[in-house]
N, C-alpha and C positions, 0 to 999 in steps of 0.2 A: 504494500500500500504506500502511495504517493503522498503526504501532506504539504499544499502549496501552502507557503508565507510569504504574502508579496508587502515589500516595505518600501515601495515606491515613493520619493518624498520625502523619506526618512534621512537625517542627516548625523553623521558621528558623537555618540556611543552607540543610537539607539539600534541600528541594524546588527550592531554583532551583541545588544543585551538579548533585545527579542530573540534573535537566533537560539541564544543559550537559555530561554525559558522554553521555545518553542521543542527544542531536543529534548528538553527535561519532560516533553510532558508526551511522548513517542514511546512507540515497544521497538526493541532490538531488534534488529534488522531490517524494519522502515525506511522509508527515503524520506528526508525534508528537502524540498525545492525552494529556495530563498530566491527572490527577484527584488534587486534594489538598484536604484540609480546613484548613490553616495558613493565618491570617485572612490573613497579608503576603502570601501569591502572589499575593494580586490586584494587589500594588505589583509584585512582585519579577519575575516571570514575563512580564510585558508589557515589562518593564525589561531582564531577561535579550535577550527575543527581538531586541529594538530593539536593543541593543548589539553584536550577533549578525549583524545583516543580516539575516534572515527576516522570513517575515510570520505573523503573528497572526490565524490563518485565520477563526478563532469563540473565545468565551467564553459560558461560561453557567456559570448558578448550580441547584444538588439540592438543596436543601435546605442541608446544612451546608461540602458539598463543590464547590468550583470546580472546572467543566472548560476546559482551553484546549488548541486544535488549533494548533500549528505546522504550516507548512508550510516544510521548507529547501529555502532556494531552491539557484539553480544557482550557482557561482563565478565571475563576472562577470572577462573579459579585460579584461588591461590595456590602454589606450589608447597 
């Protein structure tokens, strides 16, 4: 299952907080689709995800707006 967040309009913090309430609120192995036009996601969003433990499934560019697909992974057992 796909969940779009599109945070068009949004301007830095707010696209990579929502991002990380949005993941928070997902089941492992979900996509989140984030779409925003704030030039830093393209910093913040790849930064968030990596901090995170996920993977950064795709990225692509529309014109004014970046889209990037998270995929949260699963909660990895402790050794």
């Amino acid at each position: 299952m796909t969940t779009i967040l599109d945070l068009t309009g949004l301007k830095c913090p707010l696209p990579a907080l929502k991002t990380r309430k949005a993941l928070g609120g997902i089941a492992p192995g979900e996509l989140l689709e984030v779409r925003c036009t704030d030039p830093l996601a393209v910093i913040d969003i790849p930064n968030l995800v990596a901090e995170m433990g996920y993977r950064l499934a795709a990225t692509e560019r529309e014109g004014e707006r970046s889209i990037f697909v998270i995929e949260k992974s699963a909660p990895t057992a402790a050794a």
